[in-house]
N, C-alpha and C positions, 0 to 999 in steps of 0.2 A: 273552431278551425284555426283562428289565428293563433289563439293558445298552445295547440297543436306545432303549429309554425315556429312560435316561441322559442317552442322547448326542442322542437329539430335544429335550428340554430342555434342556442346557447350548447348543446352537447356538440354538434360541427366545430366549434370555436373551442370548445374544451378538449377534442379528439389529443391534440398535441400534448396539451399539459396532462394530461391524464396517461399518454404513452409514455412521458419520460420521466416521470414520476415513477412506475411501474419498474420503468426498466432501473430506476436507482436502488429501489430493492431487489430487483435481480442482480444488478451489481455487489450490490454489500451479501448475499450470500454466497457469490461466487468467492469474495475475499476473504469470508470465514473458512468457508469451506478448501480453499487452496493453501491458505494460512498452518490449517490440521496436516496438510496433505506433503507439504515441505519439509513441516516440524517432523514428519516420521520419516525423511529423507529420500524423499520422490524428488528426482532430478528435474529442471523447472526446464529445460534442453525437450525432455521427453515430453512435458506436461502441454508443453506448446506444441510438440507434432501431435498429441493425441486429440487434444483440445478440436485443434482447426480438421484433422481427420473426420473428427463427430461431427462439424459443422457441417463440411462438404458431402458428409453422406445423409445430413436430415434433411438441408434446402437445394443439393441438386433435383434428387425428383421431382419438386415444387417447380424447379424453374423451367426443367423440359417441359414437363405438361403445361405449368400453364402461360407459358410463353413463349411455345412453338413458336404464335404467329404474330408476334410481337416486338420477335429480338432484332434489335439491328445489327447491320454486317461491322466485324472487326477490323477496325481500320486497326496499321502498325502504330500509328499514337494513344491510338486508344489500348491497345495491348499494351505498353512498357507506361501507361499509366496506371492499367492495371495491376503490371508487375511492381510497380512501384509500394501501390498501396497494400498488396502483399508482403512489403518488404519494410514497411515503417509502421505496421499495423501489428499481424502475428509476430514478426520474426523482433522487429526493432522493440518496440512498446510491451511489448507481453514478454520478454527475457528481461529489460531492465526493469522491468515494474516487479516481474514473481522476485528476483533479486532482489530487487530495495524493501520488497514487503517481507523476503529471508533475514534481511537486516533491520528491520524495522519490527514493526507493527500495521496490523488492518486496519487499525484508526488511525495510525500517520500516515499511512499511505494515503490514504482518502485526503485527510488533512493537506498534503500536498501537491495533491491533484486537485485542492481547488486555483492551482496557475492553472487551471487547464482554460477557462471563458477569458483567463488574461491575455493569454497566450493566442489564443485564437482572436478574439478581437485585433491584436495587433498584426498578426499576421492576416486577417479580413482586411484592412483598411492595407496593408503593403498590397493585396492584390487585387483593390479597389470592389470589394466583393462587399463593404460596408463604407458610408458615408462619413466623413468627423469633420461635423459643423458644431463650432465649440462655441459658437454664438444660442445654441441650444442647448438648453438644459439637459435633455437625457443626452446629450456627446459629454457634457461634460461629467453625468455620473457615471457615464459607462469608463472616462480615463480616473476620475477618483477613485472607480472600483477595482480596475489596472492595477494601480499602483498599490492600492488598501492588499488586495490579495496577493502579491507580489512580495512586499515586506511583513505577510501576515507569515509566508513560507519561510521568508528568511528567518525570522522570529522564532518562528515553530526547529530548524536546521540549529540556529545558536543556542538558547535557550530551552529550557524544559522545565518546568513549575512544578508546585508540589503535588503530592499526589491525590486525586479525588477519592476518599474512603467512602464507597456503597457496602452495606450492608451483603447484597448478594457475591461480591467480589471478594469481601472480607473471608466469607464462608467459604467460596472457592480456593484461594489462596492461602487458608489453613489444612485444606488437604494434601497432606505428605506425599500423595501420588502425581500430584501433578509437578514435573519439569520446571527449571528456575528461567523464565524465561527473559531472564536480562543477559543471561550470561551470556549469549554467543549475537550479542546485539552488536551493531556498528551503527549508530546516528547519524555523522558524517557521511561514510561514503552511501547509505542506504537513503542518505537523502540526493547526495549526488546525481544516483542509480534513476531514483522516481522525478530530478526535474528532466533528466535527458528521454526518460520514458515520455512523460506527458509532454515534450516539445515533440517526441513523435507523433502522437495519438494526435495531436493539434494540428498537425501536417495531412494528417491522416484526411483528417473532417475537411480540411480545404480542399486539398486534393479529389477528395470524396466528393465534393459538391458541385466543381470544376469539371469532372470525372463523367456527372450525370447529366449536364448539360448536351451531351453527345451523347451517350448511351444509358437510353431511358428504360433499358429492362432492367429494374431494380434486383430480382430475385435469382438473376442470372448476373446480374455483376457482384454480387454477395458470393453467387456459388463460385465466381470462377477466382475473385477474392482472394477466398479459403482455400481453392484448390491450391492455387499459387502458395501461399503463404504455408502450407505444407509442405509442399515440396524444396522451398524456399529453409524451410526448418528441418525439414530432415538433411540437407547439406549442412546446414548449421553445427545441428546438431553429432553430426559425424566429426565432424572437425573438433568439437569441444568436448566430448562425452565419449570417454576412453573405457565403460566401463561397459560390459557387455549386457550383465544383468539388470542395469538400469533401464534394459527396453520391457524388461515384465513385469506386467502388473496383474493381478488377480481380482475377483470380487470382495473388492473393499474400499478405503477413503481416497485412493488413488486412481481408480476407475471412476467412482463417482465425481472426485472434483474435474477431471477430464471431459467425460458426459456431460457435467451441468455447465462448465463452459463451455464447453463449444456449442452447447444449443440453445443458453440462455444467454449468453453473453458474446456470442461470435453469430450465431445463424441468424438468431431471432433479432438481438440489439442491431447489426447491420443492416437489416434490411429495415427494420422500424426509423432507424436513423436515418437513413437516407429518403424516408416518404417525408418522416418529418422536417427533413435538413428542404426538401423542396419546396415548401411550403410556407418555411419560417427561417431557413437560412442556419448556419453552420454555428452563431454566437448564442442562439436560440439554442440550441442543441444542448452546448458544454455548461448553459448558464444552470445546468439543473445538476450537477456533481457535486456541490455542497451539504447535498440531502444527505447522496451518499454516507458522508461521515457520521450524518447524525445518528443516521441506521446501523453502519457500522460499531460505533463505538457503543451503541445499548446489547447490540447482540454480543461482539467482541466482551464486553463485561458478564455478560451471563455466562455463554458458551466458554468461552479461552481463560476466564477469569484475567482478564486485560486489564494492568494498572491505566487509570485515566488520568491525563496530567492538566491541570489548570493552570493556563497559563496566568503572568500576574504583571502589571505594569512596570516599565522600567523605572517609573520611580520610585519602584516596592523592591526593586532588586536587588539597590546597593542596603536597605535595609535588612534584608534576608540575610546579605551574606554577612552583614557584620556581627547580626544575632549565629551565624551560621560559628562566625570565628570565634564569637566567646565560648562555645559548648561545645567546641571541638577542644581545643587542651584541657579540658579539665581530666579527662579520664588518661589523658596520656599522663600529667604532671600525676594522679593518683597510680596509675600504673610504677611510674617511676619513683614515688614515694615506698610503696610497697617493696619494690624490689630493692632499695637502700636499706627498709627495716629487717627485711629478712637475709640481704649481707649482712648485717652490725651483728643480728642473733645469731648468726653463721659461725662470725668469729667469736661471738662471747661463750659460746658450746666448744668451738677448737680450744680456746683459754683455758676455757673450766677443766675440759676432758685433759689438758697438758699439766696442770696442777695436780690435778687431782691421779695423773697419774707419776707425778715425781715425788707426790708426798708419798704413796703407796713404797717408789723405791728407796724413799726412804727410812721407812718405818722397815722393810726386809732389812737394811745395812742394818741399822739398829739392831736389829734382832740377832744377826747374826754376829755382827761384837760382840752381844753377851753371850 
């Protein structure tokens, strides 16, 4: 019996980490999957009304039924915070995120969304939603961890190392069918793109957690969310998306990555987030986005054949680049060697051929004096 007991409370205590565990591999196939979905030029304007669409039509049923008798009445504050989190969630965070991952890659995206537990932390303790007693050792690794993932972004933004050569990647990347997929990259402004997304989604989580303090029907503040945040996207998207046929889509990777976020990554993640955000709080939540990339970047190298880049310390840099600078001119100076030898044979052919044709004229004069 006690045994019994044991084991219902170690799984009660593990409930959390084991939902946001889950939901980080729902995340990383959402960003595979959206990633294919872009590349074949599905407007990321429409991806986001489709997206939150799916959501609002899998969890409102859920929230009518099962929290007819549940819901609390809508006060006007609690509406224009909901409108809010419509608006810094779908519309804000999921347009600058599909963008920086259009410019980027699924494992820098991730990679850069781990300022997201930074981010939130700081903005916890602005609204006194977490404690910083720096006379404590975990306040103190929670700010070294601030700061470590902070300049770990900046790093990842400046810098970019060499490349990790896998085997499976190698094999991908030798097939001539697949797209070069550097060409149409922008690193800068694609990182730009994913810190203003994740200062969103970090606004989001606060807000979210502030949010349910007041209005404790979880499954009906998800639906009304999403409904928002669609409606919120499709003005958006009118405004920015001139193109008519961008609103169709068919059965193929542009329906599925739509489908699979909005109801693995918008229906299900929000309302998961929010049982857990109540119970463990909002830094709890985002501390688990690290996985993300790791999932990310295994699948990214199978699927996408995604170059991996190692990063390598700065005092391996200025070593890099000096070996970088001696093996760069050589093939210029041999370029330019070659092209000297073959002017000199150039003119000694114009030479040849000019003698060779004056002695001809005048071996005729001759001939014709005698």
């Amino acid at each position: 019996m006690e045994r019994k007991a044991c084991l219902g409370s170690f799984f009660e205590k593990a409930k959390p980490y084991i939902a946001m565990i889950s939901l980080q591999f729902g995340y990383a196939g959402m960003n595979i999957i959206t990633k294919v979905s872009l590349n074949r030029g599905m407007s990321h304007y429409v991806l986001v009304v489709y997206r939150h669409a799916f959501a609002t039509a899998v969890i409102a049923p859920f929230a009518l039924v099962l929290e007819r008798k549940v819901r609390p009445k809508i006060t006007f504050m609690i509406f224009m915070q909901m409108f809010v989190l419509g608006l810094l969630g779908p519309v804000i965070d999921q347009n600058f995120y599909y963008l920086g991952l259009k410019f980027t890659s699924p494992t820098f995206s991730c990679a850069m969304s781990n300022m997201l537990p930074a981010m939130t932390f700081v903005m916890a303790v602005l609204c006194r939603m977490e404690i910083l007693d720096m006379k404590k050792l975990r306040c103190q690794a929670k700010v070294v961890g601030t700061v470590v993932t902070v300049a770990g972004a900046m790093l990842m933004t400046l810098y970019k190392g060499h490349v990790l050569n896998l085997v499976w990647s190698n094999r991908n990347t030798s097939n001539p069918a697949l797209p070069n997929q550097d060409a149409d990259k922008d690193w800068v402004k694609g990182s730009i793109l994913l810190i203003l997304a994740t200062l969103a989604w970090a606004s989001f989580f606060i807000l979210q957690a502030i949010t349910m303090r007041k209005y404790t029907a979880h499954l009906s503040l998800t639906a009304i969310v999403c409904f928002l945040g669609t409606l919120q996207s499709i003005a958006v998207t009118f405004v920015m998306e001139h193109r008519p046929n961008a609103w169709s889509i068919g059965w193929d990777m542009n329906l599925l990555a739509a489908a699979y976020a909005g109801i693995v990554s918008s229906s299900i993640a929000y309302y998961v987030q929010g049982l857990v955000m109540q119970k463990r709080g909002p830094v709890f939540v985002t501390a688990f986005s690290p996985l993300m990339m790791i999932i990310v970047a295994i699948m990214g190298s199978f699927i996408l054949a995604e170059k991996i880049y190692v990063g390598v310390l700065w005092g391996k840099y200025k070593e890099f680049k000096e070996k970088e600078a001696d093996e760069i001119p050589e093939p210029v100076k041999d370029d330019h060697s070659r092209l000297q030898r073959a002017e000199h044979n150039s003119r000694r052919y114009r030479s040849k051929c000019c003698r060779n044709s004056d002695h001809q004229g005048s071996k005729q004069s001759l001939i014709k004096d005698n």
